[in-house]
C-alpha positions as CSV (number, residue, x, y, z in Angstrom):
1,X,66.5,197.3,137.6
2,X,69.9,199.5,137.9
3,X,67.6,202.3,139.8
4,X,66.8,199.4,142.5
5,X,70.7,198.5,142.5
6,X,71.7,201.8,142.6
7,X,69.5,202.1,145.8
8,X,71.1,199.6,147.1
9,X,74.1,200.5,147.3
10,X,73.0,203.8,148.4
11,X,71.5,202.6,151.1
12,X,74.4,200.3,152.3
13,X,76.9,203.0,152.1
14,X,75.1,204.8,154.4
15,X,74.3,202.6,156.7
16,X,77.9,201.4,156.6
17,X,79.2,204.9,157.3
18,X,77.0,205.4,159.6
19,X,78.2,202.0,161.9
20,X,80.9,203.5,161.7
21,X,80.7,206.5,162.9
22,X,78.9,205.3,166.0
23,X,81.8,202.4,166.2
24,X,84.5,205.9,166.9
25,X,82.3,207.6,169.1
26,X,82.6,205.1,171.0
27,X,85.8,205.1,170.6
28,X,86.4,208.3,171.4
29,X,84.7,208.6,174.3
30,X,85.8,205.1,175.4
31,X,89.4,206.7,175.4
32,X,87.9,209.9,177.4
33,X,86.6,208.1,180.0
34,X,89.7,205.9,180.4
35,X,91.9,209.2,180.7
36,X,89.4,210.3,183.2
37,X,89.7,206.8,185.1
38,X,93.5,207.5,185.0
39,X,93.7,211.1,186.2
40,X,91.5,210.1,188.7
41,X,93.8,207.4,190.0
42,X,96.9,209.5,189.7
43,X,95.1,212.1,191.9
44,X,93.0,210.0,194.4
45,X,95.1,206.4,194.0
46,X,93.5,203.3,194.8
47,X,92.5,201.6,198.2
48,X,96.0,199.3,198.5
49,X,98.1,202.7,197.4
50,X,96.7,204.7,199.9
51,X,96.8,202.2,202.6
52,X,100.8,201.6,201.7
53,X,101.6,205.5,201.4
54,X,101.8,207.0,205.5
55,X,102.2,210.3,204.1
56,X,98.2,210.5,202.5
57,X,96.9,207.9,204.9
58,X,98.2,208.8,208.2
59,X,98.5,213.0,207.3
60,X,102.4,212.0,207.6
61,X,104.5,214.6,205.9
62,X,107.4,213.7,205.2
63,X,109.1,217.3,205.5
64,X,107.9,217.3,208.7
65,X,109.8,218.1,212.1
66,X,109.1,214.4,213.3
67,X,109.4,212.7,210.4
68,X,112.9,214.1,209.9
69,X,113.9,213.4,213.5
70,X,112.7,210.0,213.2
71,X,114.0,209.1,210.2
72,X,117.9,210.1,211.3
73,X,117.9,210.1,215.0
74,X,117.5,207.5,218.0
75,X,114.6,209.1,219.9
76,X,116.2,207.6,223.1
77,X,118.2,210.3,222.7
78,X,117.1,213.0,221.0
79,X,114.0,214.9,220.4
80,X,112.5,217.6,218.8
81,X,109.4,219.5,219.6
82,X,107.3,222.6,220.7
83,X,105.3,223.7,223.4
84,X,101.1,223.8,223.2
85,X,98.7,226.5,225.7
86,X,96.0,224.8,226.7
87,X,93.9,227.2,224.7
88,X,94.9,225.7,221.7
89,X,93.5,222.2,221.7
90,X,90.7,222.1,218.7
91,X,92.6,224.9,216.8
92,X,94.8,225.1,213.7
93,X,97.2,225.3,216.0
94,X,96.5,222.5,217.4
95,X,96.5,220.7,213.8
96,X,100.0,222.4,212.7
97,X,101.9,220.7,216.1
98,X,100.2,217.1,215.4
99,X,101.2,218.0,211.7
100,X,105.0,218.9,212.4
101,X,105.7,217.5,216.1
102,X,105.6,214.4,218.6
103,X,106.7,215.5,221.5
104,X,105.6,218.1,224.0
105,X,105.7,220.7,226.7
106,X,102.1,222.0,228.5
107,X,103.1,225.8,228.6
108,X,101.9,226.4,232.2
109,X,99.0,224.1,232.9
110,X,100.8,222.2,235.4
111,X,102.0,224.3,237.9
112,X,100.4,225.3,241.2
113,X,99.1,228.5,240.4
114,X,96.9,226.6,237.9
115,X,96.4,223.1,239.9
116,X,96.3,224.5,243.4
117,X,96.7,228.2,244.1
118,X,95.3,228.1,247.3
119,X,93.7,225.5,250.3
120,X,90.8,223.6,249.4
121,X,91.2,224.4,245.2
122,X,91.8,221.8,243.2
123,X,91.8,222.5,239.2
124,X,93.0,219.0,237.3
125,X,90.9,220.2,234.0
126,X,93.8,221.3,232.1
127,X,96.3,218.4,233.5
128,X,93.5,215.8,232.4
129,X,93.2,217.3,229.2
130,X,96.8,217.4,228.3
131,X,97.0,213.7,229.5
132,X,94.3,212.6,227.3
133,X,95.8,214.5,224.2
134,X,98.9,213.2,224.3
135,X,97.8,209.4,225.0
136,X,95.8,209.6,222.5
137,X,98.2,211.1,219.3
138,X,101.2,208.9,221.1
139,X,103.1,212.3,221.9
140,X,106.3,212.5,224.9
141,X,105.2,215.3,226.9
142,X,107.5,216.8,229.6
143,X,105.9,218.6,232.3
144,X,107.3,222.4,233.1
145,X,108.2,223.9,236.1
146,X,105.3,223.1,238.9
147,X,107.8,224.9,241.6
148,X,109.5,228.0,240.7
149,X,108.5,231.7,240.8
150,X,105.0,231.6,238.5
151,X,103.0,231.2,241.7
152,X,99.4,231.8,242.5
153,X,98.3,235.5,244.0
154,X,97.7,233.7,247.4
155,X,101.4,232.5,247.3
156,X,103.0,235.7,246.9
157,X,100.5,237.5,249.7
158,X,102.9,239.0,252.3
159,X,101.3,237.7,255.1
160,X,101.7,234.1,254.2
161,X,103.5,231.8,256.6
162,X,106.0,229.4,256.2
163,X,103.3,226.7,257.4
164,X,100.6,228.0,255.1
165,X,103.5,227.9,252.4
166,X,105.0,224.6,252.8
167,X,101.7,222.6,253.0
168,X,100.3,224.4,250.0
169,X,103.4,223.3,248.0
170,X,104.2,219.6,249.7
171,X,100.5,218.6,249.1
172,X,100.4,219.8,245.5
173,X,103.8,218.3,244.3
174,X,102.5,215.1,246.0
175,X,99.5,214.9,244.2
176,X,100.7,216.0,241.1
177,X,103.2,213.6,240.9
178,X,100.6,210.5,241.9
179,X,99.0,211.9,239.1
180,X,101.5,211.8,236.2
181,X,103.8,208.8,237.5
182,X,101.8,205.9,235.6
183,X,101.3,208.1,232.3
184,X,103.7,205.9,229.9
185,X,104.0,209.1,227.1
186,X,105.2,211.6,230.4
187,X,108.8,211.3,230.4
188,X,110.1,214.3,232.1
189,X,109.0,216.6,234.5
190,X,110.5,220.3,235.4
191,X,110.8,219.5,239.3
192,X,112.1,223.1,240.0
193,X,112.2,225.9,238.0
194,X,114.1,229.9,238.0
195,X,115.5,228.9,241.5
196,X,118.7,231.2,240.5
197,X,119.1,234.2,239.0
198,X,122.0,235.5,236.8
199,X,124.4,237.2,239.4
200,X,124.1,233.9,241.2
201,X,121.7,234.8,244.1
202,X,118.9,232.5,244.9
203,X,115.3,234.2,243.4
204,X,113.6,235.3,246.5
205,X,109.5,237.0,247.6
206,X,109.2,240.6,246.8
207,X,106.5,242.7,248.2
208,X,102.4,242.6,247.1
209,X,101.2,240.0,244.2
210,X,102.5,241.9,241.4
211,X,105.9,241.1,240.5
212,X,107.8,238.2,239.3
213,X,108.7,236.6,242.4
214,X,109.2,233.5,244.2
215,X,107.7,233.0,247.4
216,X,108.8,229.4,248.2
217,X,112.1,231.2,249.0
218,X,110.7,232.5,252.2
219,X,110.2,228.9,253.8
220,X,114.0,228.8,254.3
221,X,117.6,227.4,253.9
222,X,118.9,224.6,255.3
223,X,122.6,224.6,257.5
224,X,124.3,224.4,254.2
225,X,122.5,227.4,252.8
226,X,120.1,226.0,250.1
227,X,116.4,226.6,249.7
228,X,114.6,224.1,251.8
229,X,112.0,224.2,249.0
230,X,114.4,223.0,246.3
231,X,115.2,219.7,248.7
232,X,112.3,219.3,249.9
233,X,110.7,219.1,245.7
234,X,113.0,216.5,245.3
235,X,112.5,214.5,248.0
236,X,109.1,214.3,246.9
237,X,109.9,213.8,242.8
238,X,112.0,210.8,243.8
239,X,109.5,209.1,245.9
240,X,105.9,210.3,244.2
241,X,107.6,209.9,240.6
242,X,109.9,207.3,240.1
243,X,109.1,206.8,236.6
244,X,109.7,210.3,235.6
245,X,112.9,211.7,234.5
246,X,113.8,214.9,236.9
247,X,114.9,217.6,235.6
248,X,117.1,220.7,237.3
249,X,115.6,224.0,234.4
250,X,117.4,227.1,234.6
251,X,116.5,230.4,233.0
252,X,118.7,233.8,232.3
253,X,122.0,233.2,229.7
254,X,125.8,232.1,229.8
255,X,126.6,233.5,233.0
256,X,129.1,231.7,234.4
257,X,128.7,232.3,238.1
258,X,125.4,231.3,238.0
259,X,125.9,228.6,236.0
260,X,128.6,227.5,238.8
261,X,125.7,227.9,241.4
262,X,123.2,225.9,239.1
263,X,126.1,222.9,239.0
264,X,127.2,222.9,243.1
265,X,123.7,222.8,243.8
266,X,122.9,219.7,241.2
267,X,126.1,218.1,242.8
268,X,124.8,218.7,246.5
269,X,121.4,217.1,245.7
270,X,122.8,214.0,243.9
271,X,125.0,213.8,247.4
272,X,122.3,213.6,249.6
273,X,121.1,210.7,247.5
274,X,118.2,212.5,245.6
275,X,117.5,211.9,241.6
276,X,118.4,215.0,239.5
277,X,118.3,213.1,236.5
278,X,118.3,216.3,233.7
279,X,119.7,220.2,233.5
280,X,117.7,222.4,231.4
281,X,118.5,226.2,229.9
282,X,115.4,227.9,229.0
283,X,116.9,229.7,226.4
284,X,114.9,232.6,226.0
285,X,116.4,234.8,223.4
286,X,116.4,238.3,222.1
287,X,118.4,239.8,218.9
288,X,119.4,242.5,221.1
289,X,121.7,240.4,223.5
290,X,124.7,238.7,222.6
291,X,124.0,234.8,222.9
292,X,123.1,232.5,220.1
293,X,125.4,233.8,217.4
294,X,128.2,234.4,219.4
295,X,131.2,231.8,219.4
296,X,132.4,232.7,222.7
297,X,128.7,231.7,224.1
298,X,128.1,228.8,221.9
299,X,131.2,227.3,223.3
300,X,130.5,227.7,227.1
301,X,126.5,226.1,226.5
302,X,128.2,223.2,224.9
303,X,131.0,223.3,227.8
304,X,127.6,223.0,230.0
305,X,126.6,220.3,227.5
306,X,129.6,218.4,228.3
307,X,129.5,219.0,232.2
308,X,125.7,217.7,232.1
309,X,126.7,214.2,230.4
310,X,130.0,214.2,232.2
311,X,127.2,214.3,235.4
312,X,125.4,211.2,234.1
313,X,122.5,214.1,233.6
314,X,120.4,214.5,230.2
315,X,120.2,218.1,228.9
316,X,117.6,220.3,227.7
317,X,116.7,222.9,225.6
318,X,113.2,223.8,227.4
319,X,111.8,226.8,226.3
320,X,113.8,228.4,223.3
321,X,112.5,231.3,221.5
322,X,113.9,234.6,219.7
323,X,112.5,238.2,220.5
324,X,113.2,240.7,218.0
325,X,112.9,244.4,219.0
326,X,111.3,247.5,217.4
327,X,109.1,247.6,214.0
328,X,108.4,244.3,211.5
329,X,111.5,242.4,211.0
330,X,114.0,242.9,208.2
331,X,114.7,240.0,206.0
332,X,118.4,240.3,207.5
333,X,116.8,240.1,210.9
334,X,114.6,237.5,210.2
335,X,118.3,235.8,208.8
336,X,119.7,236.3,212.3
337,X,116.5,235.0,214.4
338,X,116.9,231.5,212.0
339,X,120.3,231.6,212.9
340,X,120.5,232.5,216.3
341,X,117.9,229.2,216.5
342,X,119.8,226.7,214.8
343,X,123.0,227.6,216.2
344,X,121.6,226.4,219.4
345,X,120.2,223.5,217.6
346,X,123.5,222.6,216.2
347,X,125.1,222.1,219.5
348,X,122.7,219.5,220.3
349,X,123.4,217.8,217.3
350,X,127.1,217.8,218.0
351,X,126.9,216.3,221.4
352,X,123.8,213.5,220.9
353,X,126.5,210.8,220.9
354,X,127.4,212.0,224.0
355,X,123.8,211.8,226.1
356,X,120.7,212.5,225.8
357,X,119.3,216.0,224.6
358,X,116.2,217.3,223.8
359,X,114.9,221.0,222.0
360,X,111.6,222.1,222.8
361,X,110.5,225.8,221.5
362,X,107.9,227.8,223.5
363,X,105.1,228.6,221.4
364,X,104.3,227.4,217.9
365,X,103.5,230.8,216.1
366,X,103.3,234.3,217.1
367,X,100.4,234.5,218.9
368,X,99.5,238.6,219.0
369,X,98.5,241.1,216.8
370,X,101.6,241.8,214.2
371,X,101.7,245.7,215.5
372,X,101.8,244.5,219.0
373,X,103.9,240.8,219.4
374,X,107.6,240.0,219.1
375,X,107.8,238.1,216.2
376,X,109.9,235.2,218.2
377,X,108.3,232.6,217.0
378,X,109.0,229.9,214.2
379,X,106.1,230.2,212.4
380,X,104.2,233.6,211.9
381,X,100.9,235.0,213.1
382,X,99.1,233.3,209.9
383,X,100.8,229.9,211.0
384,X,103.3,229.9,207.9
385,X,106.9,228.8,208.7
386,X,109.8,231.7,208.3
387,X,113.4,231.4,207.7
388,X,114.1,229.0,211.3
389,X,111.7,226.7,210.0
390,X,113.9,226.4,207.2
391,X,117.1,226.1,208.9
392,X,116.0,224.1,211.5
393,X,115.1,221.4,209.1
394,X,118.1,221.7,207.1
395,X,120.3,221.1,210.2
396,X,118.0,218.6,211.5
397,X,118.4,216.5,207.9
398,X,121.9,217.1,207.5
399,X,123.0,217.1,210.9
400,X,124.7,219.5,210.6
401,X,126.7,221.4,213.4
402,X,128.5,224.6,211.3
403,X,127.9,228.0,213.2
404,X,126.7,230.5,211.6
405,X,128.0,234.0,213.8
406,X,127.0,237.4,213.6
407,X,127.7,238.7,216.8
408,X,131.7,239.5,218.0
């Protein structure tokens, strides 16, 4: 009789212990697979957090160039953005400006030696593919320069005439302008481009195909000594693109006679009743020329600010960039380059109460070989951001306007 008790309880303590051991098991991996549940939230989140949070649903980053614009400025009168080659679309290039930027500038896809270089070619391809891209991400665009010296091969040819010239030109500004007129997300267009050069004299035809030239020069001034051209491109801007925002863009530096020239010839078109409705500076910079760093300089673009509002005309920074010279950059060089870009950037900021400004840089990254390219770019050959990115932000957040000068 005690064996069979003894059994028994034998028996039940084993099967007791052994309850229990399955019961934390379970436990245990109960706990496991709720700390996996948890992770996997934290990491993924669930369907109503990722709909609320832009930044995972919508690829918004909120360190981004547009998202920093749009959170502290009125995009009515300011923007911020970068210019796209037509070569880029479907790239990571493409991805890194829909990542960072919203509004635009087409490189050289809409001018004539592209559109129409010569009778009877037509080439919209480009055009209607930067139309489509920016209507479909929502992006401003502005159009650059259609009229200025980058002119087609048959252009330049000596033996053009002034008929051959003028119809080429007339018919392609005409259409061009039908074209972009009822595009909401176009809001400005380059009407005339590098008309004067720095030591104040109109840019003019050279001899053969070769050179950097401009061959709408040769069709003649009128009584009062400007380019018929020039008129003539606005004449057909105000009536061809009335919803388009006109813009005067200027290339070279701070010189002042030129920059005289640039104003009397703004002032004579707004007197004859056309729409000159913008003035835009290139600003095309190198480390090796004093400009962007330079107080004396900084003052006289923001003097040209000033004039521009003072005109009732929006101003632009169209095509900024920073060349460096000789081998890789030095970090101190690479200090100056973020400098000599935000300095610019800072005079914007200082005078947005004042009118409308915009800052466009040409290129996104530096688009050659590293032994071969210039390094002026904001973002590197590998597409990561250098010291301007940087800067450029900080100013942008801050809005900050303190110079920051190396150059006497």
């Amino acid at each position: 009789m005690n064996s069979y008790i003894k059994f028994f309880i034998l028996f039940f303590l084993v099967v007791s212990c052994s309850k229990n051991s399955e019961s934390i098991q379970t436990e245990n991996v109960q706990n496991l697979n709720d700390n996996n549940t948890e992770q996997n939230q934290n990491s993924n989140g669930d369907d109503s957090e990722q709909n609320q949070n832009p930044n995972e649903n919508n690829n918004e980053n909120l360190n981004s160039f547009k998202k920093i614009v749009s959170d502290n400025y009125d995009s009515k009168n300011f923007n911020f953005g970068a210019t796209l080659n037509y070569h880029q679309f479907s790239s990571n290039v493409e991805a890194l400006f829909l990542k960072e930027f919203n509004y635009l500038v087409s490189e050289n896809s809409f001018k004539q030696s592209i559109v129409h270089p010569e009778p009877n070619v037509w080439n919209w391809s480009r055009v209607d593919a930067f139309i489509d891209f920016v209507n479909k991400n929502n992006l401003q665009m502005r159009v650059h320069g259609p009229i200025g010296p980058q002119s087609s091969a048959w252009a330049k040819t000596d033996s053009r005439t002034k008929e051959e010239l003028i119809k080429n030109y007339e018919e392609f500004l005409i259409e061009l302008c039908k074209k972009i007129n009822p595009e909401k997300n176009i809001k400005w267009m380059d009407v005339v481009n590098e008309t004067i050069d720095k030591d104040a004299n109109w840019t003019d035809s050279k001899p053969g195909t070769d050179k950097w030239e401009n061959p709408w020069k040769q069709i003649g001034d009128n009584e009062d000594g400007i380019p018929l051209y020039i008129i003539r491109s606005f004449e057909i801007a105000k009536q061809y693109a009335s919803n388009i925002s006109l813009v005067f863009n200027q290339h070279a530096g701070m010189e002042t006679k030129m920059w005289d020239k640039v104003k009397e010839t703004i002032i004579y078109l707004k007197n004859k009743g056309l729409r000159v409705d913008g003035l835009g500076w290139q600003a095309h910079l190198r480390d090796n020329v004093v400009l962007s760093l330079n107080k004396e300089k900084l003052d006289y673009l923001m003097s040209l600010i000033d004039w521009a509002h003072q005109n009732n005309l929006d101003f632009h920074i169209t095509e900024i960039d920073y060349r460096m010279v000789g081998g890789p950059p030095s970090s101190l060089e690479y200090e100056r380059q973020a400098n000599g870009y935000t300095n610019v950037l800072k005079a914007l900021i200082s005078k947005r109460n004042n009118g409308v400004v915009t800052y466009n840089t040409w290129g996104v990254y530096d688009k050659n070989e590293p032994s071969s390219h210039e390094y002026k770019y904001i973002y590197d050959s590998n597409l990561n951001p250098k010291k301007a990115v940087e800067l450029l932000k900080n100013a942008l957040r801050n809005k900050d306007v303190t110079l920051k000068l190396y150059d006497n």
